[in-house]
N, C-alpha and C positions, 0 to 999 in steps of 0.2 A: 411447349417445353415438355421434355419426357426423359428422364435419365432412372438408372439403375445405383447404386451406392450404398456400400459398405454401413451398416448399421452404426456401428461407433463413430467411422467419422462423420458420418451428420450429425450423430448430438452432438460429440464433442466440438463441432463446428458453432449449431445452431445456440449452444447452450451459451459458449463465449461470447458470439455477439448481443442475444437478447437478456445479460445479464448486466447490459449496458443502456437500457432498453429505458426510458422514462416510466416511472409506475402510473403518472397521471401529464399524459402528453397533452402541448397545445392545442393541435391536432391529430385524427383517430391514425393516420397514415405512418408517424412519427414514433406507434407503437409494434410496427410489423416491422420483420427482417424481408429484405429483398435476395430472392434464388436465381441466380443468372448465370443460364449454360452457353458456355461457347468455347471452343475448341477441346473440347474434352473434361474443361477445367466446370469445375460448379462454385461459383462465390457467391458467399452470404454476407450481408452486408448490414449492418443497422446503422442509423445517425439522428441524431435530434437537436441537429444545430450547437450543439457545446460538443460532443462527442463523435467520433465515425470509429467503426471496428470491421473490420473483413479481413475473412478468408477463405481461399482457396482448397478445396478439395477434389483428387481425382475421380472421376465417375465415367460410368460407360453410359453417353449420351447417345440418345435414337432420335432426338430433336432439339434446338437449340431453341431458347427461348426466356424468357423472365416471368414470375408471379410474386406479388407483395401479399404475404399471410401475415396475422398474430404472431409477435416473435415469444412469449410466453407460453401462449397455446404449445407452437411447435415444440418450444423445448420439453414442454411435460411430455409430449405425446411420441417425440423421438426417446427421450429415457426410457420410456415404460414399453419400449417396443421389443419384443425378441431378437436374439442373435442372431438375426438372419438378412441377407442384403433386402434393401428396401426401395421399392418400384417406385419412382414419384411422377405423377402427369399434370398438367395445370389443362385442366377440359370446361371449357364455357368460363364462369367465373367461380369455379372451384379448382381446389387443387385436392390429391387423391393419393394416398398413402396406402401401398399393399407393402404387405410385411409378412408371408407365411401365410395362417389365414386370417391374421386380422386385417384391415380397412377403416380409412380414417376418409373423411371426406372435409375438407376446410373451404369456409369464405375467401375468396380474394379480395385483396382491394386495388385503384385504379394505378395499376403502374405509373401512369404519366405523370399521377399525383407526388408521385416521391421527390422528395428534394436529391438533389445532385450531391453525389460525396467532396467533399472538400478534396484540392490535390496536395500531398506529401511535399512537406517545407522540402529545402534542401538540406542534402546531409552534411551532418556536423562531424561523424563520427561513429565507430562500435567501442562496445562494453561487454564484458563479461556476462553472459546473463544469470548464469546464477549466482554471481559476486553483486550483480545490480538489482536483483531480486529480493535478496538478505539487507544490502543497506536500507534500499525503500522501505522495508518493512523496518524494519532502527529506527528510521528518521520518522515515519508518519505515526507511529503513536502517539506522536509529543504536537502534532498537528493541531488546530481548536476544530473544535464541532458545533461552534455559532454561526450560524449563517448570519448575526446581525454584523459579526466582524469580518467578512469574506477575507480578507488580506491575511490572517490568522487560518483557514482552514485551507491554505498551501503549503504545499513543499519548496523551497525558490533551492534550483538546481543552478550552482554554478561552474560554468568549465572553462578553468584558466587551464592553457596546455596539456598537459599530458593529466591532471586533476583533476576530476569529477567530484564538488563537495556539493551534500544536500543537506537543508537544515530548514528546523518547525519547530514551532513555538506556539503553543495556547496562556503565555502570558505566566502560566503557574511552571511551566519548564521547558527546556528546552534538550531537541537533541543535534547530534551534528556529528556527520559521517563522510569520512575524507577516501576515495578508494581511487585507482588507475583506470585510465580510458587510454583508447587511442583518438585520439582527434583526428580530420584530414588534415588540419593546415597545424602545423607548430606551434603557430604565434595565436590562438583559438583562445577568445574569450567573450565568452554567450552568456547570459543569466535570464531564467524565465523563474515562474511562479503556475506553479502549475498545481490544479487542485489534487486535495490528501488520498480524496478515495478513487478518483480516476487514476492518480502513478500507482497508487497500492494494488489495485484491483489489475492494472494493466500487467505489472512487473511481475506479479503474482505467478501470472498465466503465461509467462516469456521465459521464465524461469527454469521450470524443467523442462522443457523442452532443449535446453542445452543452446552450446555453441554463443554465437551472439549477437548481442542486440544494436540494431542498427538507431542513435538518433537523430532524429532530422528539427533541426530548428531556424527558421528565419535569422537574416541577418538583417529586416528591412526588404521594402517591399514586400513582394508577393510571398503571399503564406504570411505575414506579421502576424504577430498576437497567436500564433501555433505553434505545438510542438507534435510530430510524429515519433513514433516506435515501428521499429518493423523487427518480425524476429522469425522465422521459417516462413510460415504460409501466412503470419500471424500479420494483419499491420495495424495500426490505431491512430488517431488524431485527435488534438485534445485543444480547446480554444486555452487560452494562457488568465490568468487571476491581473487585473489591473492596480495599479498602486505599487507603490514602495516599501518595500517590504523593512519590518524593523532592524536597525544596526544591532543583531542580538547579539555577536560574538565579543563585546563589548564588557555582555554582564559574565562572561568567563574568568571567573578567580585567577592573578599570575601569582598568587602564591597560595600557600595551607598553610595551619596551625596545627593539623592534625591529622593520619589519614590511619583508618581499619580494612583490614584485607579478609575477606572472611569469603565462604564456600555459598555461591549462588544459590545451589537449589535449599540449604539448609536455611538460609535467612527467608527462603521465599517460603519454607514450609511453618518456620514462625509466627511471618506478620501475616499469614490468612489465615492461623489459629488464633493469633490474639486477637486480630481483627475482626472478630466473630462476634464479641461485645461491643463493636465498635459501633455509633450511626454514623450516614451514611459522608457525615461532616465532619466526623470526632476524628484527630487527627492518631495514630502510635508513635509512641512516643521511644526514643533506643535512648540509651544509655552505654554510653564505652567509658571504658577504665583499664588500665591493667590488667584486671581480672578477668575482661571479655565483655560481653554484651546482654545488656537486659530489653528484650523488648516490651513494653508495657501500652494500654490501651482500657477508656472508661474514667468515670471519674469515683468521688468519693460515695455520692451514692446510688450509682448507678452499678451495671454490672460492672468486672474487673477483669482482666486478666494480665499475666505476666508471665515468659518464658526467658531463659537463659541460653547463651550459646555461645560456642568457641570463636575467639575473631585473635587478629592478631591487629594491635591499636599501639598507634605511636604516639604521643601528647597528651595534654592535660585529660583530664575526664571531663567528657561533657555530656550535655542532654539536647538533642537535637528530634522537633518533632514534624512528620510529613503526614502527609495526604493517604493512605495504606495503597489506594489506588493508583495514584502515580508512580506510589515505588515501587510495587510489584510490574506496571508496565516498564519500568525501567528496568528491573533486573532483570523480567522479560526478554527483553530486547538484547540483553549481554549474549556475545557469542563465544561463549565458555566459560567454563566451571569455576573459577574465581574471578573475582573483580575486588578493585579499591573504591573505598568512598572517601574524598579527599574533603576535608572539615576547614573552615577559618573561621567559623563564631555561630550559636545556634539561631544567629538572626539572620547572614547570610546565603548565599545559593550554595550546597553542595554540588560535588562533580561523582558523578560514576563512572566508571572504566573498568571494561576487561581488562585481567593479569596475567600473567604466565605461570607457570609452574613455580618457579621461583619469588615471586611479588612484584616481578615490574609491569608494571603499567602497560600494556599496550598499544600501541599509537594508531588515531584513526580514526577510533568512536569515542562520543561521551555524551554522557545524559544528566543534563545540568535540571537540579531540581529547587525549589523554593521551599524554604522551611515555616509551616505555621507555626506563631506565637505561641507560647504557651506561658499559664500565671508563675510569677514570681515564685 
């Protein structure tokens, strides 16, 4: 194997797939990306059995051929290479990196040895990619990050018709993001579960690259228990999360007792001030009234803080206290500059929602939170 290629797109290649890459693989094979030229084309490939990622790049080859290196190696040593096209050879069982005047010389490992890439479910459908980039990133904050719960650190994407909803929950909140697809078939209704940091990480990188996102999901049969992406040269394959995912749209309030509208980035610059006294358990504490909002945090003899700010609040006055960490990823997550927090008692879930200019609600997203107790 011997090809010439463009300095950026190999890292940008080699970076996306060994960023997929196991930190402590079963086996040492399972930690290298695989370079295989033929017809012009250069695909880099990682997999470790839950995961596959490849892409295609074009190169001016002088030999076709495959080598299996370090895919972490590589990517350090592709970043840190100068702007200049980059020679690659795989000679004996090395492979050889001229860049200008530097030279890298790497171990191979046994081709034969690599496991076979999964093949691509059938296609279900495209999306927007940067409309599906933005919601995954919504939905998987509110993901868990217990591996003792696996069912909890999914996202379970559903797509009834022309609908694509995603929704994740770590038991303390939940979020849920309703946006448009095109399906192939009209009458399309698929639901998989598929892990937080694989859709994040994938959707991340499908994202700007623009145009859209192809996904492919079994309907039974071959390919089951998989879901693919495919988005320019980009493709991915991800095994699916097993179980039932919880009925969470359930704990959705269909009514409020109360609701405050108030300016995103202004309450988020609040609750990381007051939250400064805060540990890392001690919940802030808001307070709405007529007069607007107190955010407060600490107790009687611990440190204190307290800050005021404009909100516009409809109902009784109440004291509702959260998590500072959740609600900052929750307001996080709003995609724009106002949002409602809709109240019906401070022992129940609040809802968050983007608003308009005007105060209404936006329909689409909402990030349902749980309220910590607080004394009498």
């Amino acid at each position: 194997m011997k090809f010439r290629v463009e300095r950026d797109a190999l890292a940008d290649a080699v970076a996306w797939t060994a960023k997929s890459l196991p930190s402590r693989p079963s086996v040492p094979v399972l930690a290298g990306v695989m370079l295989r030229v033929a017809g012009g084309q250069l695909v880099v490939s990682g997999f470790d059995y839950e995961v596959s990622t490849q892409v295609s790049v074009e190169v001016a080859p002088d030999a076709d051929g495959a080598a299996l290196v370090s895919g972490r190696l590589l990517a350090e040593i592709t970043k840190a290479l100068p702007a200049k096209p980059v020679d690659v050879a795989a000679v004996g069982a090395h492979l050889e990196l001229v860049c200008g005047s530097a030279r890298f010389t790497l171990p191979t490992m046994p081709v034969e040895d690599y496991p076979t890439l999964p093949e691509m479910p059938a296609t279900a459908g495209t999306v927007d990619a940067a409309a599906f980039a933005s919601a995954v990133a919504q939905v998987a904050v509110a993901a868990g990050r217990d591996d003792t719960l696996p069912l909890l650190t999914g996202v379970r994407v559903e797509l009834e018709g022309s609908t694509m909803t995603l929704l994740a929950t770590d038991r303390y909140r939940l979020a849920i993001k309703e946006l448009e697809w095109r399906p192939d078939t009209s009458d399309a209704s698929l639901q998989a579960l598929v892990p937080a940091k694989t859709l994040a990480d994938t959707a991340k990188t499908l994202g700007p690259i623009g145009g859209e996102v192809t996904v492919a999901l079994a309907r039974g049969g071959m390919g089951e228990g998989m879901i693919g992406f495919v988005g320019g040269a980009r493709r991915s394959t991800s095994r699916l999360l097993d179980g039932e995912f919880p009925k969470v749209r359930n704990l959705l309030p269909d009514h409020h007792s109360a609701q405050a509208r108030f300016q995103v980035s202004a309450l988020v610059e609040v609750v990381r001030r007051v939250a400064l006294v805060a540990e890392r358990t001690t919940p802030v504490r808001l307070s709405f009234s007529e007069d607007g909002l107190v955010v407060e945090a600490g107790g009687t003899e611990d440190a204190r803080a307290s800050e005021a700010m404009d909100c516009t609040y409809e109902g009784e006055a109440m004291q509702v206290a959260f998590n500072p960490g959740y609600l900052l990823e929750g307001l996080g997550a709003l995609d724009g500059p106002t949002a409602v927090l809709s109240l019906t008692d401070p022992r129940k879930p609040a809802v968050l929602a983007p608003a308009s200019e005007n105060g209404e609600i936006i329909p689409g997203y909402r990030y349902l939170i749980m309220p910590i107790r607080i004394g009498a």
